[in-house]
N, C-alpha and C positions, 0 to 999 in steps of 0.2 A: 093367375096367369103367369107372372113369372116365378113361382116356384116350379110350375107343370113347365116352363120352357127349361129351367136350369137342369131339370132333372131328366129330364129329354135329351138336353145335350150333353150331359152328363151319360145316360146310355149309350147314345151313337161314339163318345169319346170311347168309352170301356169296349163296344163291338172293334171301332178300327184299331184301338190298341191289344184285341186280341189277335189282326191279323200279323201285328209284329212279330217274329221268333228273336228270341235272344238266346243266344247259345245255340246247342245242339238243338235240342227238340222243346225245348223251352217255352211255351207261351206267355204273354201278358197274364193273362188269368192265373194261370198257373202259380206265375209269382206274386201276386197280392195275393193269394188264397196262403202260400206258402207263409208271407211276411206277415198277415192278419191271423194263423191260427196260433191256438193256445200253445203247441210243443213250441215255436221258437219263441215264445216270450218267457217259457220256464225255463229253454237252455240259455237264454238272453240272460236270465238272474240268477241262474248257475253258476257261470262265468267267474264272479269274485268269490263263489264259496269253494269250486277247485282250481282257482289259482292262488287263493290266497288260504284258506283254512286251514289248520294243523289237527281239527276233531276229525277224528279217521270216520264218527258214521255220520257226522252231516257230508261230507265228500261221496261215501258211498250211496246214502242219499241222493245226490244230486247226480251221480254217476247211474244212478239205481233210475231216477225220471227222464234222462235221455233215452228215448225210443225210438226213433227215425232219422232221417236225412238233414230234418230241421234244426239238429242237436249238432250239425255238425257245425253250427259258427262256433262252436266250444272245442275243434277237434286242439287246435294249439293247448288247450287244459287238460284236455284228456290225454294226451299223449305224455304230457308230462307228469300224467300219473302214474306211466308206466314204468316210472322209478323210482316211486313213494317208496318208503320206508314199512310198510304195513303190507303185509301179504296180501290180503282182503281187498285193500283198495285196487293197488294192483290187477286184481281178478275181474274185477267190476269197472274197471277200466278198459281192457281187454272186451268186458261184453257189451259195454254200450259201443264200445266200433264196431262189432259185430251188428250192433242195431240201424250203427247211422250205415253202413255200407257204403258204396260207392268206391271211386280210384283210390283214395287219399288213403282211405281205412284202411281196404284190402292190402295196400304195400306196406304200413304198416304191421298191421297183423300177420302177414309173410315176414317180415324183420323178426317178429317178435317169436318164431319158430325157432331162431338160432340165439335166442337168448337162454343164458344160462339157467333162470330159474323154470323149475319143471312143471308149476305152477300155471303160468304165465303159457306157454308152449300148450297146453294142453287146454288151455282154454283158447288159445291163437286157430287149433287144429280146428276146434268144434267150431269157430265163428266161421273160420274160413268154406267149412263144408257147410254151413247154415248159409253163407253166403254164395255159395256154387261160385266160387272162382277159380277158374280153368289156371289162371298163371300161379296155382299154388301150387298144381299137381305133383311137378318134381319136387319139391322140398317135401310135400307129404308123406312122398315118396323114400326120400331121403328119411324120413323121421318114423319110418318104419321099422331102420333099423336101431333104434336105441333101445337101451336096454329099461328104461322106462316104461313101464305094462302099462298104464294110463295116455301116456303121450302115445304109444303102438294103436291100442282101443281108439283111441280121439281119431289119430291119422287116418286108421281101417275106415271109420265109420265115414267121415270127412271125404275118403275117396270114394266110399260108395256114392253116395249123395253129389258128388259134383256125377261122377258117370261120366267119362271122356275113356278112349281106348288104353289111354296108357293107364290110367288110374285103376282101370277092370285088369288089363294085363298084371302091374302089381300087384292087384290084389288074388289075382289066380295064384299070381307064384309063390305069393305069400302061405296060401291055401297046401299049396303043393308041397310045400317044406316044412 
């Protein structure tokens, strides 16, 4: 009898603390589903191998198992990959933000369009149009004109895929010339 009551009260506690929102759209459930599944306990044990490792494929590894949103308590690591010394890392840096999405990434990965390496920009373009975010259009736009035939392809495709007016008009005019 008192395990059938703990676990009873234990339901009705989990139903009212579904009704709570936290954040924008946020549910209870939401976030113990998020906190208990397996992605954030592997970006959770990531964490020391890309901030601290100098073996370029256990980082890319661990760069390579971020897949979602969940990966993003690791974004302060990954972003500091985005200046590794290893091209590679680098790259695989660049696509797990493209994996975790969301505000953080996305402004990042717009930053990483006016980065010097050509690398890095061309894989910035493909996340950003995997991820349809509208506040990249003008710099895509912008990155149409360089002289880089891969970063041109990435941006073209990247506008197509987001589809907003200005990104089609760009790409008309691009068409056109």
């Amino acid at each position: 009898v008192l395990v059938f009551s703990s676990v009873r009260v234990m339901l009705i506690s989990f139903l009212l603390f579904d009704t709570i929102k936290t954040g924008k759209e946020l549910k209870f459930t939401r976030l113990v589903s998020t906190i208990t599944s397996p992605g954030i306990i592997k970006a959770y044990f990531n964490i020391p191998t890309l901030g601290k490792s100098l073996d370029r494929e256990k980082v890319g590894r661990a760069l390579h198992e971020i897949k979602d949103t969940r990966g993003s308590i690791a974004m302060d690591e990954i972003v500091i990959r985005l200046d590794d010394a290893d091209e590679e890392v680098r790259e695989e840096a660049v696509r797990a933000l493209g994996r975790i999405g969301g505000d953080s990434a996305s402004k990042v990965l717009i930053d990483c369009l006016s980065n010097e390496n050509s690398l890095v920009k061309v894989e910035s373009a493909r996340a950003l149009g995997k991820l349809n975010i509208q506040e990249a259009v003008p710099f895509l736009i912008e990155s149409l004109r360089s002289n880089d035939e891969k970063l041109v392809d990435a941006s073209a495709r990247a506008l197509g895929k987001i589809n907003s007016p200005e990104s089609t008009a760009a790409l008309m005019g691009m068409l056109k010339s």
